[in-house]
FINU-921451 format. One line per field, with one value per residue (C-alpha): y negated, x, z; residue number from 1; residue in one letter. Coordinates in steps of 0.2 Angstrom, whole numbers, padded with zeros to 4 digits. Each point is the difference from the previous one (the first is absolute). Last residue first. Layout:
FINU-921451
yy: (Y  ...)
xx: (X  ...)
zz: (Z  ...)
resi: (NUM  ...)
resn: (A  ...)
This chain:
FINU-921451
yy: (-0183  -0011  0013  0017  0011  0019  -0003  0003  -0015  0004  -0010  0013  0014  0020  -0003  0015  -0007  0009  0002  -0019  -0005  -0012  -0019  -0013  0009  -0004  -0019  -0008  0001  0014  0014  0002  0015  0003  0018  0011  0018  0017  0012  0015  0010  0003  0011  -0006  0013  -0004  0018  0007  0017  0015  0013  0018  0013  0008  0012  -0003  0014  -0001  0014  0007  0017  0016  0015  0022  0009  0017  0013  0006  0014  -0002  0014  -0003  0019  0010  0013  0019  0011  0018  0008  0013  0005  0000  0007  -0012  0011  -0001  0008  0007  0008  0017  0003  0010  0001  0007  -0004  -0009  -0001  -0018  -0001  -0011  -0002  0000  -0005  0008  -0009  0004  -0009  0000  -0015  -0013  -0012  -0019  -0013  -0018  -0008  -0009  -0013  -0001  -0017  -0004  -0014  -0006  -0022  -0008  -0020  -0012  -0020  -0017  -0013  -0016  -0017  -0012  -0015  -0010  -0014  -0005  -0016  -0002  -0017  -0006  -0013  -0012  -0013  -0021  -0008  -0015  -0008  -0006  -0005  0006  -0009  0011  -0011  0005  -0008  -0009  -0006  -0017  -0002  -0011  0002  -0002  0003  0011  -0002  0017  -0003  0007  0002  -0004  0004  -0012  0004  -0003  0007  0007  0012  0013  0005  0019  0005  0008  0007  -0001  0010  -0007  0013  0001  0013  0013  0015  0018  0007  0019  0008  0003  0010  -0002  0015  -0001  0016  0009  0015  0021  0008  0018  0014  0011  0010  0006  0014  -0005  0017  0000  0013  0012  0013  0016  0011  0016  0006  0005  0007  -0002  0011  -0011  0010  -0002  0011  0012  0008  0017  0005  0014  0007  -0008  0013  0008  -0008  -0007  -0018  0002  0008  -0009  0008  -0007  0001  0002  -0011  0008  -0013  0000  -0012  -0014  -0006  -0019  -0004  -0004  -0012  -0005  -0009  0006  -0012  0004  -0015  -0005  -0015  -0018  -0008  -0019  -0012  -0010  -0011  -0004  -0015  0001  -0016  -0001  -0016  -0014  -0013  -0020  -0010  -0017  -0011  -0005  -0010  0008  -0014  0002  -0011  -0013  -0011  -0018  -0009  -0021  -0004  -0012  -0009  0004  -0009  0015  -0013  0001  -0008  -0012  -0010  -0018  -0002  -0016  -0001  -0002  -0001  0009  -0003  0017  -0004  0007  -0004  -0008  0000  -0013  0003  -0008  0008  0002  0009  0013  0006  0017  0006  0007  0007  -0002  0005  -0004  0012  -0002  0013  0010  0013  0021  0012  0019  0012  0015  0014  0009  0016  0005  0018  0005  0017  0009  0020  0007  0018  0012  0020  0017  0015  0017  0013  0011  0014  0004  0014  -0004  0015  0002  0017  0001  0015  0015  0009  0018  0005  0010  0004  0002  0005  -0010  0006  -0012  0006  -0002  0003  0008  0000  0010  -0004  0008  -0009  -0008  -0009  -0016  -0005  -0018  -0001  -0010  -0008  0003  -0010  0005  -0015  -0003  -0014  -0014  -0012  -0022  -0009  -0017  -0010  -0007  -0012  -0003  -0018  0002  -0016  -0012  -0016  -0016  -0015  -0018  -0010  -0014  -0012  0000  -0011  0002  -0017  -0002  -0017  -0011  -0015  -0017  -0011  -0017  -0008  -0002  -0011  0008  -0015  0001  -0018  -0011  -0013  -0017  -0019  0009  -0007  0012  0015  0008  0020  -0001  -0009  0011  0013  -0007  -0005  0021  0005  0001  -0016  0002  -0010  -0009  -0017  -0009  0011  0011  0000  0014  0002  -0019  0002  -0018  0004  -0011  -0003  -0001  -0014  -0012  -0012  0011  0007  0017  0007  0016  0013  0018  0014  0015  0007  -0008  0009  0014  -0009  -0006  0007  0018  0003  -0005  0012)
xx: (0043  -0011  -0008  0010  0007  -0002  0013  -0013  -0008  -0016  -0006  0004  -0007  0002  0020  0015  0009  -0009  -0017  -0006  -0018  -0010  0001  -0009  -0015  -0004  0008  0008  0017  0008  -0010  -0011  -0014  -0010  0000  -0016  0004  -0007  0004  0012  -0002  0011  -0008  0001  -0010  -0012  -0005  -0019  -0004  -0005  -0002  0006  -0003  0012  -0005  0011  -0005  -0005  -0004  -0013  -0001  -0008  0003  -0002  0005  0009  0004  0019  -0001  0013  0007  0005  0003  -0003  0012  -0003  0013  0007  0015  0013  0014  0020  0013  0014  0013  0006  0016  0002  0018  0003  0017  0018  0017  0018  0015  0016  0015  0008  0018  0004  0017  0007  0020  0013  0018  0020  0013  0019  0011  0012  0010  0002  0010  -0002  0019  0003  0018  0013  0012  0020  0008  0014  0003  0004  0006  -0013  0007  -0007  0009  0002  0009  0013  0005  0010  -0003  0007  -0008  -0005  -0004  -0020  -0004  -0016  0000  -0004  -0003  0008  -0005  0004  -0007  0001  -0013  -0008  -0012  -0017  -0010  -0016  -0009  -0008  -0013  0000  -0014  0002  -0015  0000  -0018  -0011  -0018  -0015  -0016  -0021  -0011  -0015  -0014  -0010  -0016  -0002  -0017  -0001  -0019  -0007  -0018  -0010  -0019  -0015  -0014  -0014  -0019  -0011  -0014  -0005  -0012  -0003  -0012  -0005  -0015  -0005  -0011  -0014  -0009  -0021  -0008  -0016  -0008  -0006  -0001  0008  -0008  0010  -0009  0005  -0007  -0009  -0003  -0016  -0002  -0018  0007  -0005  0004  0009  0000  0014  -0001  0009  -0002  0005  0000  -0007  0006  -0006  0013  -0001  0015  0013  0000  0016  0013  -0002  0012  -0012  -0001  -0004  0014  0005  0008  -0007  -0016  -0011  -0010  -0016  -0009  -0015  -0007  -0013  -0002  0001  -0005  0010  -0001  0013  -0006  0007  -0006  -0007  0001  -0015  0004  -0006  0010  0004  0006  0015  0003  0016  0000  0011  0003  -0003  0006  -0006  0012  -0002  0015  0009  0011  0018  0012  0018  0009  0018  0012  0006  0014  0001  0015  0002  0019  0003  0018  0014  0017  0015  0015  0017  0018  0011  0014  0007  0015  0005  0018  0002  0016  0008  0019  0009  0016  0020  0012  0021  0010  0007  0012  0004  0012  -0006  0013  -0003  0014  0004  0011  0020  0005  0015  0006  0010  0003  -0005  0004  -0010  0005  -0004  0008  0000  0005  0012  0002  0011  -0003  0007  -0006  -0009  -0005  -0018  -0003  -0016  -0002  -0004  -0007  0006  -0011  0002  -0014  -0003  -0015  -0015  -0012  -0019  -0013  -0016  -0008  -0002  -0017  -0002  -0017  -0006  -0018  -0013  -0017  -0020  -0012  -0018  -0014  -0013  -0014  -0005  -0018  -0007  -0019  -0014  -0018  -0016  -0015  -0016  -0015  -0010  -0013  -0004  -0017  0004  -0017  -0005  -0014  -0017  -0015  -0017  -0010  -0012  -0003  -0006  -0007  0007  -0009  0013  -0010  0000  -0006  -0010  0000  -0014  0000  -0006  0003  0000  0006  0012  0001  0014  0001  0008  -0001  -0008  0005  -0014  0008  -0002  0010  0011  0008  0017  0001  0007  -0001  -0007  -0002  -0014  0005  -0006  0002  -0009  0002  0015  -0010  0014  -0002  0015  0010  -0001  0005  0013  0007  -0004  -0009  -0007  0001  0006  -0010  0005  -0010  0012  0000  0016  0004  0015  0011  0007  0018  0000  -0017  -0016  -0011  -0017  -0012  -0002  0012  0019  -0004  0003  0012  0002  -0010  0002  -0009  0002  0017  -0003  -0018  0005  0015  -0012  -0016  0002  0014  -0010  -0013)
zz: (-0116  0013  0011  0001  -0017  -0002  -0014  -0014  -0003  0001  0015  0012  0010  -0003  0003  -0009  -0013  -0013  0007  -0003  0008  -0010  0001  0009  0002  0018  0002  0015  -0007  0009  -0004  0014  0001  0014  0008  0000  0009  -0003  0014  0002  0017  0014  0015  0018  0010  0014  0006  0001  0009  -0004  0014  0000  0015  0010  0016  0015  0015  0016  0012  0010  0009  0001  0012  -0002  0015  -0003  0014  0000  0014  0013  0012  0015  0012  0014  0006  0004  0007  -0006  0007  -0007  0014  -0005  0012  0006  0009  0019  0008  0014  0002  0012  0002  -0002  0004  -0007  0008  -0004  0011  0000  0012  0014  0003  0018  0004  0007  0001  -0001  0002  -0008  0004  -0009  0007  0001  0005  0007  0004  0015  0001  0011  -0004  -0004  -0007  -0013  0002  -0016  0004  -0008  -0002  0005  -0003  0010  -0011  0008  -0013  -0012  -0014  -0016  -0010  -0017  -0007  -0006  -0011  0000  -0012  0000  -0015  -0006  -0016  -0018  -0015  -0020  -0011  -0016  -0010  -0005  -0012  0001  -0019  -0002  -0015  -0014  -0017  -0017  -0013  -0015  -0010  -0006  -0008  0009  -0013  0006  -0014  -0001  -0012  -0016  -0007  -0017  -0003  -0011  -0002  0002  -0004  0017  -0003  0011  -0007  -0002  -0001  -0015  0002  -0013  0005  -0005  0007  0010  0004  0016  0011  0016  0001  0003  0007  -0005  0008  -0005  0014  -0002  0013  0013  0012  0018  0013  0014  0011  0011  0012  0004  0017  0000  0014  0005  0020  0010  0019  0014  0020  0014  0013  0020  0013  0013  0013  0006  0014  0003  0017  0011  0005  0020  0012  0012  -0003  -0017  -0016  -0017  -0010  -0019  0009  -0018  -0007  -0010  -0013  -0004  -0015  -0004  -0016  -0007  -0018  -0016  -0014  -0014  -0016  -0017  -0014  -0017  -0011  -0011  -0015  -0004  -0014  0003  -0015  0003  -0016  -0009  -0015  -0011  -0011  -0018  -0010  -0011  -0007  0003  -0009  0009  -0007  0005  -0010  -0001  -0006  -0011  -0004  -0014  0001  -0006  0005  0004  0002  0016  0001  0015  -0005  0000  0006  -0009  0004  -0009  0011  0002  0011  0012  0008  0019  0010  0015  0003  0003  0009  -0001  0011  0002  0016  0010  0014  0019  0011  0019  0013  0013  0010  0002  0016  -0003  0018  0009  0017  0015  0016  0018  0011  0015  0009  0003  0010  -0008  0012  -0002  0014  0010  0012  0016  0005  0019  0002  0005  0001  -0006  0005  -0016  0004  -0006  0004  0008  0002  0013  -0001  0013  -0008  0002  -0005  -0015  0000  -0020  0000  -0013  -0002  0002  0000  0006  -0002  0008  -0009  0002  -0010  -0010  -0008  -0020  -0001  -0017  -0006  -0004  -0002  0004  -0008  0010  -0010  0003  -0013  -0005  -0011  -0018  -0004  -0019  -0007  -0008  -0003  0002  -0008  0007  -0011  0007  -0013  -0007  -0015  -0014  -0008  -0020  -0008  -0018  -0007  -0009  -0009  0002  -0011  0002  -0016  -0002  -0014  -0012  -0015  -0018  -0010  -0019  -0007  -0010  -0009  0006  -0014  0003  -0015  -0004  -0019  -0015  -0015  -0019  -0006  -0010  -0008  0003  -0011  -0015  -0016  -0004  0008  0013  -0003  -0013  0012  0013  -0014  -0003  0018  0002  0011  0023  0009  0017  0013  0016  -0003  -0008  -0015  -0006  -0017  -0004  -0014  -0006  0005  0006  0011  0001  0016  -0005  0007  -0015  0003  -0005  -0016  -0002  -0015  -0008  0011  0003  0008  -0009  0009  0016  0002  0011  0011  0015  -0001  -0007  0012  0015  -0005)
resi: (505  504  503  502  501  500  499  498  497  496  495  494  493  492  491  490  489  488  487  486  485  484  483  482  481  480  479  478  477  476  475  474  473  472  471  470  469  468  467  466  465  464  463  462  461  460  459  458  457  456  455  454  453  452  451  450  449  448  447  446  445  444  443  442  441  440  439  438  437  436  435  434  433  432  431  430  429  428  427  426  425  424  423  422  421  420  419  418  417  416  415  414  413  412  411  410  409  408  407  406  405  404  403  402  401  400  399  398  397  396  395  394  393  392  391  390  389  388  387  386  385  384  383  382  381  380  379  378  377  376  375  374  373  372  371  370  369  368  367  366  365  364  363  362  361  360  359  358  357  356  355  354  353  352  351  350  349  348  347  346  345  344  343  342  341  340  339  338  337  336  335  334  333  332  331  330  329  328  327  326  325  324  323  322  321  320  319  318  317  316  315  314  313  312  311  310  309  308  307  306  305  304  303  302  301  300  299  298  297  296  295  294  293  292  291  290  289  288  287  286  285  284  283  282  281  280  279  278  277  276  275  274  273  272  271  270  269  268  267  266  265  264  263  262  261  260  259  258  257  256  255  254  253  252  251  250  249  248  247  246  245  244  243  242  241  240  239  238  237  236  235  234  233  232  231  230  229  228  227  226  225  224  223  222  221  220  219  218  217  216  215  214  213  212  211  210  209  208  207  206  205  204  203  202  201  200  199  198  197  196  195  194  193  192  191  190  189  188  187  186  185  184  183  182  181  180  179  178  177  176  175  174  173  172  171  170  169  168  167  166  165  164  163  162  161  160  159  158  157  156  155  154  153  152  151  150  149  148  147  146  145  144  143  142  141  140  139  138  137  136  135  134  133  132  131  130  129  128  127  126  125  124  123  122  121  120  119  118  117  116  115  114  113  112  111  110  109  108  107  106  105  104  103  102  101  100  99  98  97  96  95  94  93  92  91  90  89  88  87  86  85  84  83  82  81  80  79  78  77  76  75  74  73  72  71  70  69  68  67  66  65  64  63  62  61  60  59  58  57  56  55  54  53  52  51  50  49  48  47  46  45  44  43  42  41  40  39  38  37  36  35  34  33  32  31  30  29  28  27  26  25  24  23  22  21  20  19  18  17  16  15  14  13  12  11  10  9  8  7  6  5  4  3  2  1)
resn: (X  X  X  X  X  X  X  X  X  X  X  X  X  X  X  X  X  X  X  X  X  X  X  X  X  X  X  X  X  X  X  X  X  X  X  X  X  X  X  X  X  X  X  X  X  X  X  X  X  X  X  X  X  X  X  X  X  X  X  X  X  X  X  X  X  X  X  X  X  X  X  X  X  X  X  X  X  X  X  X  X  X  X  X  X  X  X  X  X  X  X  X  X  X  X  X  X  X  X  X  X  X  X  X  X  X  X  X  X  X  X  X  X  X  X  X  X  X  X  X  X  X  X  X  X  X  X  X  X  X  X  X  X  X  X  X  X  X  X  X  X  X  X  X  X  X  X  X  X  X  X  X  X  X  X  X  X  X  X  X  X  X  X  X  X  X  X  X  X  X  X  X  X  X  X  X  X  X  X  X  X  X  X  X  X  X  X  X  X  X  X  X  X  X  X  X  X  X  X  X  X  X  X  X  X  X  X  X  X  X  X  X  X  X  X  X  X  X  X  X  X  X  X  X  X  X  X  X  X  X  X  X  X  X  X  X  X  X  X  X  X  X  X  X  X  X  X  X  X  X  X  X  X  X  X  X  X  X  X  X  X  X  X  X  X  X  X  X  X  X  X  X  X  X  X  X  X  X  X  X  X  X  X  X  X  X  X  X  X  X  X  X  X  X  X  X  X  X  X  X  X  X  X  X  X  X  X  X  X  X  X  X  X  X  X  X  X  X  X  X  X  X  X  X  X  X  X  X  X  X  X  X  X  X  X  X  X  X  X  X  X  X  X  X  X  X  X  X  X  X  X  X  X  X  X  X  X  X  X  X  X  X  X  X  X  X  X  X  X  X  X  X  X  X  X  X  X  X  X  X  X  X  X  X  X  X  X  X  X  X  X  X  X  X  X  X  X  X  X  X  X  X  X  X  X  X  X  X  X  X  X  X  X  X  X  X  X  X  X  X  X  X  X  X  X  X  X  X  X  X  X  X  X  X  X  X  X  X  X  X  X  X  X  X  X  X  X  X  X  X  X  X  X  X  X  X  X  X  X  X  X  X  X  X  X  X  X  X  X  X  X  X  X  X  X  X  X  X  X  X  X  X  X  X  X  X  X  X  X  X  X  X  X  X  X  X  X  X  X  X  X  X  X  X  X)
């Protein structure tokens, strides 16, 4: 749609010249006429021309304008429905069973068995033994030793001492003295100055290129289609179901308890006695019982549904697309360069300069002297002596012991063991038991469901439509018929001249 109305008619619509008083807006490349009003003029410049009476001052113009419609629309609504429906709900009813069952119960017995065994007894038997023993005894020995006795003695000895004393004595030492000399010495320096460059560079300058480009529109409609659905129903079936019901009646029985050993006061055993007891004796009986049993059906409802689809458009739209182009560009700048220049400069330098002086200093000597003197020593003289001393010793006897052993004699026994062993006994008891029986109970309810109908409803919709126009006619010079329209260069109004000329050729 929007294709149709914008680029459709550019290839037949065309106009050669529109003059600028009359309400038309006129265009250099003389293809489109355009109308103050909004709208687009539909043919050829020629053929406008052709429909324009000469002696007319209107003409009658082809032109799409938007007009607003009410068309019918079908929508889908949903409206809520109450509906009841009908279930089957099973119960689980309890009734107390009595069964009767067999078991094993293991019966201790006690027995007696003979059994044979060994006893190791103990015997005393008396030994003997011979052993060896070190008596110890004390012998007296003499035993000579040599010992040392300090003697003292006097002995003259000599000796050499250094005395010490103080003389003076001269010397010379060379000190450093400093002394300032003055020099001058030559150096380089880099003297800053400034010298002006010019240089070329590029810049991309953003400009805005108008693109056409087509693409694709999926435009959405809607299409109604008729379907089956599946509908499922519960219908009930009525049936008979034969049902076991337990019964019973009481009964009254004897019964005959024995003593079980029992004796009376004067030692005689206790007579047996007669009891009478109630029983529970149970019957079964078979009845009918009417059920009801829903069973499913299926049936295809026929209904009808709107689906939304789309079909798809090509459309042309003209977007900008910012582009760069490059320029060169001259701009000038400011280099900064150092240039080299010798300069002279004085500075003061210290030397050393070797002095020789003089001074006394006073040093400490020392002179040998020889001295004399009594000294006490201290020497050992070997003296041999004599002592009685006790020695330990040992010798060797022969004894003899007794001594018991006990020794293990076996011998053979035997006894009575009791021993007990499990024997198994049959019994039979009676137990009650639960047992549920599933009893049907049929129950309805309500529920809602969303049933669509179709309704028809009416839309505003802008639809483009071409209309018949009147448009005045001015040529320029005031007159109708001034000239006939020329097809060679191009214009439909002039006054015959040819050029497609304006007022006052």
């Amino acid at each position: 749609m929007k294709k149709r109305l914008t680029f459709g008619f550019l290839p037949w619509v065309a106009a050669a010249a529109i003059c600028t008083g009359s309400g038309f807006a006129r265009s250099q490349d003389a293809g489109t006429v355009v109308p103050d009003d909004g709208s687009v003029l539909i043919g050829n410049a020629a053929e406008i021309a052709d429909e324009t009476d000469a002696d007319a001052c209107t003409r009658t113009v082809q032109c799409y304008r938007w007009v607003t419609e009410m068309q019918d629309v079908n929508v889908t609504e949903w409206s809520k429905e109450q509906r009841e429906r009908s279930y089957t709900v099973t119960k689980r009813v309890p009734r107390t069973e009595e069964r009767s069952r067999n078991y094993t119960v293991m019966v201790p017995e006690t027995r007696t068995k003979t059994v044979d065994f060994t006893v190791m007894n103990s015997v005393p038997e008396k030994r003997t033994a011979d052993y060896t023993v070190r008596v110890p005894y004390t012998e007296s020995i003499e035993k000579s030793y040599t010992v040392n006795v300090p003697v003292k003695e006097q002995k003259a000895t000599s000796w050499t001492v250094k005395v010490p004393y103080t003389e003076c004595v001269d010397t010379s030492y060379t000190v450093m003295v400093p002394v300032k000399e003055e020099r001058t010495s030559t150096y380089k320096v880099n003297v800053p100055y400034t010298e002006e460059r010019t240089a070329t560079y590029s810049v991309k300058v953003p400009y805005t290129e108008s693109i056409e480009r087509s693409y694709k529109v999926s435009v959405p409609y809607t299409e109604q289609l008729t379907g089956n659905r599946t509908v499922v129903k519960r219908v009930p079936v009525k049936g008979t179901t034969s049902v076991t019901v337990r019964g019973g009646h009481w009964e009254t029985k004897v019964k005959e308890i024995s003593s079980n050993g029992k004796y009376d006061a004067n030692g005689n055993p206790c007579c047996p006695k007669v009891v009478c007891c109630r029983c529970w004796v149970p019957t079964c009986e078979t009845r009918d019982v009417e059920t009801t049993t829903w069973t499913c059906e299926t049936e295809q409802v026929p209904y009808t549904y709107c689906v939304k689809k789309y079909r798809c458009e090509d459309r042309t739209r003209t977007h900008c697309v910012k582009k760069f182009r490059c320029e060169e560009r001259t701009r000038s700048y400011t280099v900064q360069k150092s240039r080299c220049e010798e300069r002279t400069r004085n500075f003061c330098v210290t030397k050393m300069v070797p002095e020789t002086r003089t001074k006394q200093v006073k040093v400490q000597k020392c002179r040998e002297e020889v001295r004399t003197g009594n000294t006490c020593v201290t020497k050992m003289v070997p003296e041999a002596r004599t002592r009685t001393i006790c020695v330990k010793k040992y010798r060797t006897e022969t004894r003899t012991r007794e001594y018991t052993v006990n020794v293990r004699v076996p011998e053979k026994k035997s006894r009575e063991v009791c021993f007990t062993v499990m024997v198994p006994q049959q019994k039979n008891c009676t137990y009650n038991v639960t047992v549920c029986d599933n009893v049907s109970e049929t129950k309805s309810e309500s529920y809602s469901v969303c049933v669509p109908h179709t309704v028809t409803k009416q839309v505003p919709v802008k639809v483009c439509r071409k209309v018949a126009v009147e448009v005045p006619v001015d040529n320029g010079s005031g007159c109708c018929n001034s000239g006939k329209s020329s097809r060679g260069n191009g214009s439909f109004l002039g006054h015959g001249c040819g050029r497609g000329c304006r007022k006052g050729c």
